[in-house]
C-alpha positions as CSV (number, residue, x, y, z in Angstrom):
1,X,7.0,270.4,121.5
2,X,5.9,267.5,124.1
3,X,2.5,269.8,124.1
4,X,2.4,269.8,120.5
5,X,1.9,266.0,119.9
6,X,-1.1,264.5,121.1
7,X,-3.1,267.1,119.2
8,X,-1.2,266.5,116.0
9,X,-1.9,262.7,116.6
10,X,-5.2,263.2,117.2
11,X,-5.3,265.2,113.8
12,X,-3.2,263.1,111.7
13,X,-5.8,259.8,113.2
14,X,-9.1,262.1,112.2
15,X,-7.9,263.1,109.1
16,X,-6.9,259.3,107.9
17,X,-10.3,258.1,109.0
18,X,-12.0,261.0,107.2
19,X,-9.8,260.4,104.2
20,X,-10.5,256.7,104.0
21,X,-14.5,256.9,104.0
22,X,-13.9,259.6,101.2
23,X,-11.9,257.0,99.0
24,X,-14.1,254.3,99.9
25,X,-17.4,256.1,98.6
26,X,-15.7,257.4,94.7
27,X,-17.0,255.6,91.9
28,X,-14.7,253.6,89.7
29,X,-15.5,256.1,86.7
30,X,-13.8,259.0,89.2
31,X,-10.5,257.1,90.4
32,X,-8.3,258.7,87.4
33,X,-9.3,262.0,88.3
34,X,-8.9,261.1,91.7
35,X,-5.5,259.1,91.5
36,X,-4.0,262.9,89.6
37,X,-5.0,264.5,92.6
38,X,-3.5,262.4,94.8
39,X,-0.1,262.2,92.5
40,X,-0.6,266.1,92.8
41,X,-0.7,266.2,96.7
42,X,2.2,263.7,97.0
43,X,4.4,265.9,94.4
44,X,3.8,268.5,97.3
45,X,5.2,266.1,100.0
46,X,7.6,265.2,98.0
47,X,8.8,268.6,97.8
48,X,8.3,269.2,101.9
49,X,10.6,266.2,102.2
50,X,13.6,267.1,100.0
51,X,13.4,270.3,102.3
52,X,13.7,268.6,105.2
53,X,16.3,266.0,104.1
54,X,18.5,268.7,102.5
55,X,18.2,270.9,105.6
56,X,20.1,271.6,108.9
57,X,17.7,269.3,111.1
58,X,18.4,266.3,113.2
59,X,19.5,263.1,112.2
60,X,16.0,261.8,113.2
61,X,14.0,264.3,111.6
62,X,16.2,263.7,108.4
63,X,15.2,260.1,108.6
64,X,12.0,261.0,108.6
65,X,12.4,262.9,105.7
66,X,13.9,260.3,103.8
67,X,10.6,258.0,105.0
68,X,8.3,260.4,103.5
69,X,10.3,261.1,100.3
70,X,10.0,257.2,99.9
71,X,6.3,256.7,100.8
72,X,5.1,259.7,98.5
73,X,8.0,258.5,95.5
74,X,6.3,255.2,96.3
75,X,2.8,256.9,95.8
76,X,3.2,258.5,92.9
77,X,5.1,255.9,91.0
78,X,2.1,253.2,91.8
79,X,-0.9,255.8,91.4
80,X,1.1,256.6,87.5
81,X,1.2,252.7,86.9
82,X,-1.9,252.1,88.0
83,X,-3.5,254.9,85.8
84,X,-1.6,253.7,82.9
85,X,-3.2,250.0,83.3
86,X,-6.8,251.5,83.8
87,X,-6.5,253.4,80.5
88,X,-5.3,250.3,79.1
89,X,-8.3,248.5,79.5
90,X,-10.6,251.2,77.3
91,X,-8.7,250.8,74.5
92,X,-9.9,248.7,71.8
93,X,-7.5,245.4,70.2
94,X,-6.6,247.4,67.0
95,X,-4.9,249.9,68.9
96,X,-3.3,247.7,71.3
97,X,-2.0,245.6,68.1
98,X,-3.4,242.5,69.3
99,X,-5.9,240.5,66.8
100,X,-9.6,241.1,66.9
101,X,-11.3,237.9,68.2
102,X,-14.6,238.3,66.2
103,X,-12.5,238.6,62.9
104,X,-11.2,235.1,64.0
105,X,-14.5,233.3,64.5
106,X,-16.2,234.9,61.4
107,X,-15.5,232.8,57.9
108,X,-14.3,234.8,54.6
């Protein structure tokens, strides 16, 4: 396993790099699409992690476990929220239920 590790660093350090300049360069008009990916790939970790919490591992790796069930519960809770307050913002006053400022301003 002690071979195993500096590779998988040296992975796990490329791919966040690479993943980064990806996210930096998507237009705002992409970022829902892009946040239901995301939710999608963290579904998938969430799924790894309630393997390796529920299975006959370690205490460490358990831990672990727990961490990532956390981080992509985190993720996915945040990316929904965040989704949910961009849509917001397209929606017009009426719908909202809110009063239309121009109706204000303009005399009967």
């Amino acid at each position: 396993m002690a071979n195993d590790f500096w590779p998988t660093v040296y992975v796990f350090v490329l791919a966040s790099f690479i993943g980064l300049g990806v996210i930096r360069r998507v237009s705002r008009l992409l970022h829902t699409p892009l946040m239901s990916l995301t939710n999608a790939i963290s579904a998938i970790a969430v799924v790894g992690a309630i393997l390796v919490v529920g299975g006959d591992y370690p205490l460490r790796i358990r831990v672990l476990g727990a961490i990532a069930l956390f981080a992509s519960m985190t993720n996915i809770v945040s990316g929904f929220l965040i989704t949910d307050r961009m849509l917001k913002m397209f929606k017009s006053d009426e719908k909202r239920g809110g009063a239309n400022p121009d109706a204000a301003r303009s005399p009967r």
